[in-house]
PyMOL CGO cylinders between C-alpha atoms (Angstrom):
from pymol import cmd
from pymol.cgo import CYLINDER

trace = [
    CYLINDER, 57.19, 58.84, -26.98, 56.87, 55.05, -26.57, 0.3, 1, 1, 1, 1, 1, 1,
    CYLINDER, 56.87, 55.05, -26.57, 55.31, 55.61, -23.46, 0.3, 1, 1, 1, 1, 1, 1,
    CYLINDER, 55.31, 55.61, -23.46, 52.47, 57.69, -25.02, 0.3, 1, 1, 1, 1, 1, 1,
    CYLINDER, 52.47, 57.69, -25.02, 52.07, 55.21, -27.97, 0.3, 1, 1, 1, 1, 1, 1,
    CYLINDER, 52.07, 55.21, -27.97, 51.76, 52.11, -25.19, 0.3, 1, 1, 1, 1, 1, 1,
    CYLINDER, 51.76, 52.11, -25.19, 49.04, 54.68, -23.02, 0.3, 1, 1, 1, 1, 1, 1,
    CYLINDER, 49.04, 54.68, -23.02, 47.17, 54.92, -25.99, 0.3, 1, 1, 1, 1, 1, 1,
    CYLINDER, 47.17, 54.92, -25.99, 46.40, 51.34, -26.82, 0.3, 1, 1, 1, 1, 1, 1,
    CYLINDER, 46.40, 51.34, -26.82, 45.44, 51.00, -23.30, 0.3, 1, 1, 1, 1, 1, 1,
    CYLINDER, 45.44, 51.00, -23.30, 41.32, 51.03, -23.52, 0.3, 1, 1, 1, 1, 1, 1,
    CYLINDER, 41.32, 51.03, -23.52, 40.11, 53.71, -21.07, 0.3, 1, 1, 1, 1, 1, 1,
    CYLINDER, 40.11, 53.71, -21.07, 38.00, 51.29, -19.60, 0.3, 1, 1, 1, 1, 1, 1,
    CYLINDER, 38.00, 51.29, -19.60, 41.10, 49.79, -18.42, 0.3, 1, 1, 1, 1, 1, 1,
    CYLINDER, 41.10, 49.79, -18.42, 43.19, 53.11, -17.34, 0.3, 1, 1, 1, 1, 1, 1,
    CYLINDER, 43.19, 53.11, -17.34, 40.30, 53.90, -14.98, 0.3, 1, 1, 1, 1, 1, 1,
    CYLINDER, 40.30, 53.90, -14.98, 40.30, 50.61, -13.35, 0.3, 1, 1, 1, 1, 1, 1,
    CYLINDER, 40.30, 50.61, -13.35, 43.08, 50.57, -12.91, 0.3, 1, 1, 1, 1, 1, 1,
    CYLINDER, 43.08, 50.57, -12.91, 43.51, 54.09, -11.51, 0.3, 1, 1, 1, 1, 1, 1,
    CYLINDER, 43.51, 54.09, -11.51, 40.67, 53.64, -9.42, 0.3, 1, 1, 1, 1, 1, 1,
    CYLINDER, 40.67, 53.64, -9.42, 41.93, 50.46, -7.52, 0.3, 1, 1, 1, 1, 1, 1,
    CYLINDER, 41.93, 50.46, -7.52, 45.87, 51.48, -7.24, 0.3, 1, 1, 1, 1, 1, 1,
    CYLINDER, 45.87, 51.48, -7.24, 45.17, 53.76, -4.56, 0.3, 1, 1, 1, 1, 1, 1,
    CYLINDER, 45.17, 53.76, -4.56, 43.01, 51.35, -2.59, 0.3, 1, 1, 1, 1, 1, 1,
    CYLINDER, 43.01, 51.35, -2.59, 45.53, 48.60, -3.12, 0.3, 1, 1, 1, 1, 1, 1,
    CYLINDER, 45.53, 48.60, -3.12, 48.03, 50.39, -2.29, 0.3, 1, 1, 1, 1, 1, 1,
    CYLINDER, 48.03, 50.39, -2.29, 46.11, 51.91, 1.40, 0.3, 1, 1, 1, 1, 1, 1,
    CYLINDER, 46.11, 51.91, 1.40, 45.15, 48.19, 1.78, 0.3, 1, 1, 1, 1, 1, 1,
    CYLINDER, 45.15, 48.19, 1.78, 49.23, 46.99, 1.39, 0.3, 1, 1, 1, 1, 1, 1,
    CYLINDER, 49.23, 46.99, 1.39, 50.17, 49.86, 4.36, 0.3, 1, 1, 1, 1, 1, 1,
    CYLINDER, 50.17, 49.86, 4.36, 47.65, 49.52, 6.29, 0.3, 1, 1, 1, 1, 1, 1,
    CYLINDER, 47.65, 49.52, 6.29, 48.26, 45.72, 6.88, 0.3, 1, 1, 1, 1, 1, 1,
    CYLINDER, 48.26, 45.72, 6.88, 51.90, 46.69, 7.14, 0.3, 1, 1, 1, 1, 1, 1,
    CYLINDER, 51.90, 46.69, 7.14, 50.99, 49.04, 10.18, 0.3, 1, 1, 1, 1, 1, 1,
    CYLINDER, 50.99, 49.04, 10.18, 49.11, 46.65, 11.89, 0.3, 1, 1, 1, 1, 1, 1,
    CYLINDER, 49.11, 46.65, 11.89, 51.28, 43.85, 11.32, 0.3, 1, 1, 1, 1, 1, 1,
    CYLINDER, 51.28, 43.85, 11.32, 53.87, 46.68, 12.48, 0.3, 1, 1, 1, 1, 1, 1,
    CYLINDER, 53.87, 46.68, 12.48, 52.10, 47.39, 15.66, 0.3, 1, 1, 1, 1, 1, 1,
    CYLINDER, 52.10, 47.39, 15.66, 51.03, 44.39, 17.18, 0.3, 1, 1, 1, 1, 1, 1,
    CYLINDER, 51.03, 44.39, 17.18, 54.66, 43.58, 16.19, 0.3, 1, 1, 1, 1, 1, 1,
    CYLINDER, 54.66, 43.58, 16.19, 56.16, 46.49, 18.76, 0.3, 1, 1, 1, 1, 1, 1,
    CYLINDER, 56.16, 46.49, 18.76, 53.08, 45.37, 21.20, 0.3, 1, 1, 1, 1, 1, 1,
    CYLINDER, 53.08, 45.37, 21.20, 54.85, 41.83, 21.74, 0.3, 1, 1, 1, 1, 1, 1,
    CYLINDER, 54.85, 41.83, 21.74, 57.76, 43.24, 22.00, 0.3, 1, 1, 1, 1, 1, 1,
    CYLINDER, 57.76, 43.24, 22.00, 57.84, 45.96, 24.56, 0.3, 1, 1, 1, 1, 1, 1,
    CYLINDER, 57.84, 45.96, 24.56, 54.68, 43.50, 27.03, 0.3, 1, 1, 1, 1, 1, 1,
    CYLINDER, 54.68, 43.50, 27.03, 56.32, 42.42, 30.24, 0.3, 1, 1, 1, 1, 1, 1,
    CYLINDER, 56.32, 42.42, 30.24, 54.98, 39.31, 29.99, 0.3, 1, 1, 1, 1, 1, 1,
    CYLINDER, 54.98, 39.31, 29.99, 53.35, 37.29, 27.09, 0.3, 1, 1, 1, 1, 1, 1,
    CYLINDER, 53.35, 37.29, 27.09, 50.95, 34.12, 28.41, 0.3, 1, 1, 1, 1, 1, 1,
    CYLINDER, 50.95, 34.12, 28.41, 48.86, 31.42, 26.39, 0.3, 1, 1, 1, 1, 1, 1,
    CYLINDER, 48.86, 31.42, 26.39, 45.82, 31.22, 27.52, 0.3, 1, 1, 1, 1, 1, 1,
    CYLINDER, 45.82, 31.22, 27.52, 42.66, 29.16, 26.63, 0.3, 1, 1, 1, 1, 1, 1,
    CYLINDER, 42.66, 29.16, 26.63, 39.22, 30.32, 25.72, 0.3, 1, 1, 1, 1, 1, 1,
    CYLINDER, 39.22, 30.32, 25.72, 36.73, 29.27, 28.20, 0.3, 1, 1, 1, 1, 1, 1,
    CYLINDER, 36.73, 29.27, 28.20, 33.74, 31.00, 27.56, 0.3, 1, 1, 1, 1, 1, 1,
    CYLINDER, 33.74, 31.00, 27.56, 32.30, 33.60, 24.66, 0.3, 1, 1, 1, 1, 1, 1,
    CYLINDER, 32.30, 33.60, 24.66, 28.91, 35.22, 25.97, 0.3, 1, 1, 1, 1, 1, 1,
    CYLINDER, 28.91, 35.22, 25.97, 26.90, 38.57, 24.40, 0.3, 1, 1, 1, 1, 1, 1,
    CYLINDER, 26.90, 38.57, 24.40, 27.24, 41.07, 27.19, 0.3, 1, 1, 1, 1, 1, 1,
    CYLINDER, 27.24, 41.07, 27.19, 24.35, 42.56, 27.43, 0.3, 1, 1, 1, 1, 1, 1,
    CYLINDER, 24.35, 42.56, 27.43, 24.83, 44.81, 30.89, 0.3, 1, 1, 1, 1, 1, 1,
    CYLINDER, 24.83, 44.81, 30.89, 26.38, 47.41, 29.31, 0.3, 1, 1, 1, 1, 1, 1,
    CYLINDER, 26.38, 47.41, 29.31, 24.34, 49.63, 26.80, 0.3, 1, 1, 1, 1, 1, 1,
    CYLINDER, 24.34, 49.63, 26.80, 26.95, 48.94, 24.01, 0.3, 1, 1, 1, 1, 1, 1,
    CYLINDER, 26.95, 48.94, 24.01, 25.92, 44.99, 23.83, 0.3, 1, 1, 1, 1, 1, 1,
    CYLINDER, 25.92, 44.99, 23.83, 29.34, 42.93, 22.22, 0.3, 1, 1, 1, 1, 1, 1,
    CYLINDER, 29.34, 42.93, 22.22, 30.88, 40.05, 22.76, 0.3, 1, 1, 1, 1, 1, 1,
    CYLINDER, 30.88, 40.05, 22.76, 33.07, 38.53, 25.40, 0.3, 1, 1, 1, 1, 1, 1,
    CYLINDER, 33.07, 38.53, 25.40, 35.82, 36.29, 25.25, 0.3, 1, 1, 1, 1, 1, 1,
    CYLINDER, 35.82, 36.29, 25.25, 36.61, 34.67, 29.04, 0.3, 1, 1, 1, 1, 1, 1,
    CYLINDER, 36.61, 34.67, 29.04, 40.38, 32.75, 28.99, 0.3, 1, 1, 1, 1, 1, 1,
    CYLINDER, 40.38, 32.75, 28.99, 41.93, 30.93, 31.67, 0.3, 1, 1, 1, 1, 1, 1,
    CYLINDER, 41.93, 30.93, 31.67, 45.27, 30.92, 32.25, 0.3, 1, 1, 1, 1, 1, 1,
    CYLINDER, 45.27, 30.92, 32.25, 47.25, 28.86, 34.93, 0.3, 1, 1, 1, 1, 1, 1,
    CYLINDER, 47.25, 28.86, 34.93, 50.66, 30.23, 35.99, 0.3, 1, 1, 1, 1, 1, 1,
    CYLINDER, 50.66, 30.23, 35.99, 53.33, 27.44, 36.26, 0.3, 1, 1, 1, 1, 1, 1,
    CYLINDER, 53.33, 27.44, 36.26, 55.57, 28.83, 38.87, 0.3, 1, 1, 1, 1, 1, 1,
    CYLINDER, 55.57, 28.83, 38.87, 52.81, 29.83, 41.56, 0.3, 1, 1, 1, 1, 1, 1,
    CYLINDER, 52.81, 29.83, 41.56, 50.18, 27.60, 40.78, 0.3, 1, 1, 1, 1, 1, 1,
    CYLINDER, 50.18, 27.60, 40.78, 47.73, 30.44, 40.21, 0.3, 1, 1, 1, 1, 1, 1,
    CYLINDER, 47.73, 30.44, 40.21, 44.36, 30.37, 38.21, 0.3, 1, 1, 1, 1, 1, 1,
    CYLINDER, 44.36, 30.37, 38.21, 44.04, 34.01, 36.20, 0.3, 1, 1, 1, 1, 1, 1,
    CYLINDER, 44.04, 34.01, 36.20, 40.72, 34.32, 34.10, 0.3, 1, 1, 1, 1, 1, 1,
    CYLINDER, 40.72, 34.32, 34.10, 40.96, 37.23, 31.63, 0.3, 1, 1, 1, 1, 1, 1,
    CYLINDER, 40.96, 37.23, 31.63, 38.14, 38.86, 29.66, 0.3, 1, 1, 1, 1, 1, 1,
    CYLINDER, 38.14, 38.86, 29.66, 38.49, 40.94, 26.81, 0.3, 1, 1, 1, 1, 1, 1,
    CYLINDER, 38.49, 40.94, 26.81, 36.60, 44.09, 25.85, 0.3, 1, 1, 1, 1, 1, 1,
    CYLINDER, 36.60, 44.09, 25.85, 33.26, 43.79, 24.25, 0.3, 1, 1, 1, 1, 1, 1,
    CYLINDER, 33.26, 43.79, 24.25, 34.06, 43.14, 20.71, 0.3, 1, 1, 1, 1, 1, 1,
    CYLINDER, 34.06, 43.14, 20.71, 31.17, 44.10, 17.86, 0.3, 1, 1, 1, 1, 1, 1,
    CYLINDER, 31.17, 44.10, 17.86, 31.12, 41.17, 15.92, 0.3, 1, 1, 1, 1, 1, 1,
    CYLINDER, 31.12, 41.17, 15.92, 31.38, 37.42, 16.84, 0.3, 1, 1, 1, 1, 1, 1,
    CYLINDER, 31.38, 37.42, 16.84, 35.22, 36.46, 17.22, 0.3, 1, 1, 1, 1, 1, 1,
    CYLINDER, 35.22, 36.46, 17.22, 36.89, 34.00, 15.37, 0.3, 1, 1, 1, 1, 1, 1,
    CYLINDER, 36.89, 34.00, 15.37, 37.96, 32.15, 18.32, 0.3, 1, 1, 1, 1, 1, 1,
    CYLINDER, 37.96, 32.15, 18.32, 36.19, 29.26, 19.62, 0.3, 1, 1, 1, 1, 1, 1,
    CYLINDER, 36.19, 29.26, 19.62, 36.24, 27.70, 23.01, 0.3, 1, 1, 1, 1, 1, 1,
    CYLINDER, 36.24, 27.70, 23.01, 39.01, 25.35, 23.79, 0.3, 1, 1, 1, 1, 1, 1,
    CYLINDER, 39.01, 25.35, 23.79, 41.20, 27.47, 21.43, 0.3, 1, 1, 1, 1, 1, 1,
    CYLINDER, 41.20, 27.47, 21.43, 44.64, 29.61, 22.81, 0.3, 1, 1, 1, 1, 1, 1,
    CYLINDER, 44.64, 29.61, 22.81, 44.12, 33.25, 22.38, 0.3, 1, 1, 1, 1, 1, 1,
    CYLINDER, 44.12, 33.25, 22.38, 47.54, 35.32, 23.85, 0.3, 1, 1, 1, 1, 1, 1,
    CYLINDER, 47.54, 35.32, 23.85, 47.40, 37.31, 26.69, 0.3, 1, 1, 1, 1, 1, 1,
    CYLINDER, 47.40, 37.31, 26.69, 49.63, 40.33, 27.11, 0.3, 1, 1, 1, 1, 1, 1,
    CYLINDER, 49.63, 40.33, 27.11, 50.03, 41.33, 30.58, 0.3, 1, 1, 1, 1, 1, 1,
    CYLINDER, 50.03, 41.33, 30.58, 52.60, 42.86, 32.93, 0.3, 1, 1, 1, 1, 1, 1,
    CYLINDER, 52.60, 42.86, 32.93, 54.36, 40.69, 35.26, 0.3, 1, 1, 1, 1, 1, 1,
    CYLINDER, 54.36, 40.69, 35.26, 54.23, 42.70, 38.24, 0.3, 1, 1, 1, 1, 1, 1,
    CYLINDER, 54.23, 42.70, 38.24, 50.34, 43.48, 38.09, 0.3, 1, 1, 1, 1, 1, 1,
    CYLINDER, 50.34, 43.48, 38.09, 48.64, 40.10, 36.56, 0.3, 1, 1, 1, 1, 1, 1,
    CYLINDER, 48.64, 40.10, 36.56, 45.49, 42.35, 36.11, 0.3, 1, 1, 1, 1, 1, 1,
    CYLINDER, 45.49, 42.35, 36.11, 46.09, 44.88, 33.91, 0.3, 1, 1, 1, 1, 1, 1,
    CYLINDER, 46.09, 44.88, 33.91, 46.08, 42.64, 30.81, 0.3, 1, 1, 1, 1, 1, 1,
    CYLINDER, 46.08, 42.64, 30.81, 45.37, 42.90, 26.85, 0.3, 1, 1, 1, 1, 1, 1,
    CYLINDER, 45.37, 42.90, 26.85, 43.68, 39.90, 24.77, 0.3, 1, 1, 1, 1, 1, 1,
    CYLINDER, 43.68, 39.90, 24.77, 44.97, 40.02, 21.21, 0.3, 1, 1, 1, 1, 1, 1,
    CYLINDER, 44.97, 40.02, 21.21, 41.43, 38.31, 19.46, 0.3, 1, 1, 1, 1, 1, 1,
]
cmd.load_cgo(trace, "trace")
């Protein structure tokens, strides 16, 4: 009963705000969960996990979908080897700038089959 009393002083201007943005809060809060979730389980199951630095972002424009692309560099301690990595062609301009570290997921026993978390 108290319950009913309290819903009715509640001005329905209010009761459909507020049911109208729950359920897009509440998608919002999951969603960011997920992805938080998944690039959580990426990191942990990649071979290998390197730091590399942004060298160059250009607009492809090659390809018929135009993006951009992020170019890092990446020098392996142990051999002494210079990898360059670019990412997929990426709709809108990343955050990243040049000269910043964006991380590299690749597997250890083929350097070239990579993923650039932007």
């Amino acid at each position: 009963m108290a319950f009913i009393q309290l819903c009715l002083t509640i001005p329905i201007a209010m009761l459909v705000f507020l049911t109208s943005t729950l359920p897009i809060l509440c998608f919002y809060v999951l969603y960011s969960a997920y992805k938080h979730r998944k690039k959580a389980v990426k990191l942990d199951t990649c071979v290998g996990c390197v730091p590399a630095i942004v060298t160059q972002i250009t607009l492809d424009d090659r390809t018929w979908n135009d993006g951009w692309i992020v170019k890092a560099a990446w020098i392996d301690e142990q051999t002494r080897q210079s990898y360059t990595f670019s990412s997929q062609p990426q709709e809108i301009l990343p955050v990243k700038h040049v000269g910043d570290k964006v991380l590299v997921l690749i597997n250890s026993y083929n350097p070239v089959c990579y993923t650039m978390e932007l």
